[in-house]
N, C-alpha and C positions, 0 to 999 in steps of 0.2 A: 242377047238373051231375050226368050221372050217375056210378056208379063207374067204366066201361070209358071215359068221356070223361077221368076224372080220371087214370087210368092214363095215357092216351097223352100229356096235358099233361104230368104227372109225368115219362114217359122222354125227352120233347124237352127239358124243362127241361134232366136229366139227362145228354142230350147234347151242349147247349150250353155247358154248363159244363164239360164236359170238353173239347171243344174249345179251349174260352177258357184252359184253362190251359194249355195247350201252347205252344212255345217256340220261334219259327223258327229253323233254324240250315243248317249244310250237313255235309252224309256223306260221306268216302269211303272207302275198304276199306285193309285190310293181311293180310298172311300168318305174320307170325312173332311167337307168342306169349310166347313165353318167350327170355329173362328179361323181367319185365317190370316197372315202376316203382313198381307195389305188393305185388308179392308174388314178386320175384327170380327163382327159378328153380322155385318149386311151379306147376304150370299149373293152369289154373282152365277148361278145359274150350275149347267154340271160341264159345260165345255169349258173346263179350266184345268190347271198346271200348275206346279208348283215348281220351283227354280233350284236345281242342285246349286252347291254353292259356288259352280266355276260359273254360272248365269246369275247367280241373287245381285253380286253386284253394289251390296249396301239397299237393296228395295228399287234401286234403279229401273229392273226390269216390269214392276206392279203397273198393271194395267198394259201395258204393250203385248199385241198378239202375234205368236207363231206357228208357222204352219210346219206341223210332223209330216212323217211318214215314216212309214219299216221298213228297213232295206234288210233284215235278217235275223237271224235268232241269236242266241248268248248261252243256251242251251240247248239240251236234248232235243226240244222239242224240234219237228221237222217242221218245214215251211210255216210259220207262222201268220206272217204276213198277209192282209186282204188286197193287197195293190193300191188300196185307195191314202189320200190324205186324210188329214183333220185340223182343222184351225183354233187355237187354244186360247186362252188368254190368260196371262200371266198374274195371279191371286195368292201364291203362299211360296214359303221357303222351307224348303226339305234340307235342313243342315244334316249333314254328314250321310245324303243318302248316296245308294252305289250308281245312281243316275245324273243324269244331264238333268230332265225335264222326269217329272214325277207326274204323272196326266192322273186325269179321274178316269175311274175305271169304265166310262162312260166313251171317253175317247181315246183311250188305249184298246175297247172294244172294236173300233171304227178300221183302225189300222192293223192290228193282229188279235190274234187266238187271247185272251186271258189267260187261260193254260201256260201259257208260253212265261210269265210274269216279269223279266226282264227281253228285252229287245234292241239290236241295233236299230237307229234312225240316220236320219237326214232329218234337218231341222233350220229354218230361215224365218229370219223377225221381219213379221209386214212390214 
């Protein structure tokens, strides 16, 4: 093979495997950051998430960041999705919410419509 053949082999492999570790789950937004169930009443900026409870973990996941993304709706709503990522950091616990990762409506903007208010994801911890 050549070297430019081995290159693009190399970056599909490269993409494949990062696909594959990703981790379906579902998103949906909140607005009040503070206080919050790992770090009480210091805010931690608006790119943050809150952990449904198959993520909380006992606080295990506080402070560790993950990267979203939308792979689709959960409703009505049609294409949601912006294509793009968002990288979160993990700052509060959403017991008993109908979600995976609970995001600020800050970063559930990034990735789909608000409209939309619940979403399928993909979802992987740095």
């Amino acid at each position: 093979m050549e070297k430019p053949t081995l290159i693009i082999v190399f970056g599909m492999i490269a993409c494949l495997v990062s696909i594959a570790s990703a981790t379906a789950g579902i998103a949906t937004f909140y607005t009040n950051y503070v206080p919050s169930a790992c770090y009480g009443q210091q805010g931690m900026g608006n790119m943050v998430a809150a952990a449904g409870d198959t993520l909380w973990n006992n606080g295990a996941v506080c402070g560790k960041f993950f990267t979203v993304k939308c792979t689709g709706p959960r409703n009505p709503v049609p294409h949601p999705c912006t294509g793009k990522s968002v990288t979160v950091k993990m700052v509060d616990h959403c017991p008993g919410c109908p979600s995976t990762i609970d995001l600020s409506k800050e970063a559930f903007t990034q990735i789909a419509d608000p409209v939309a208010g619940i979403i399928n994801i993909d979802y992987q911890q740095n």
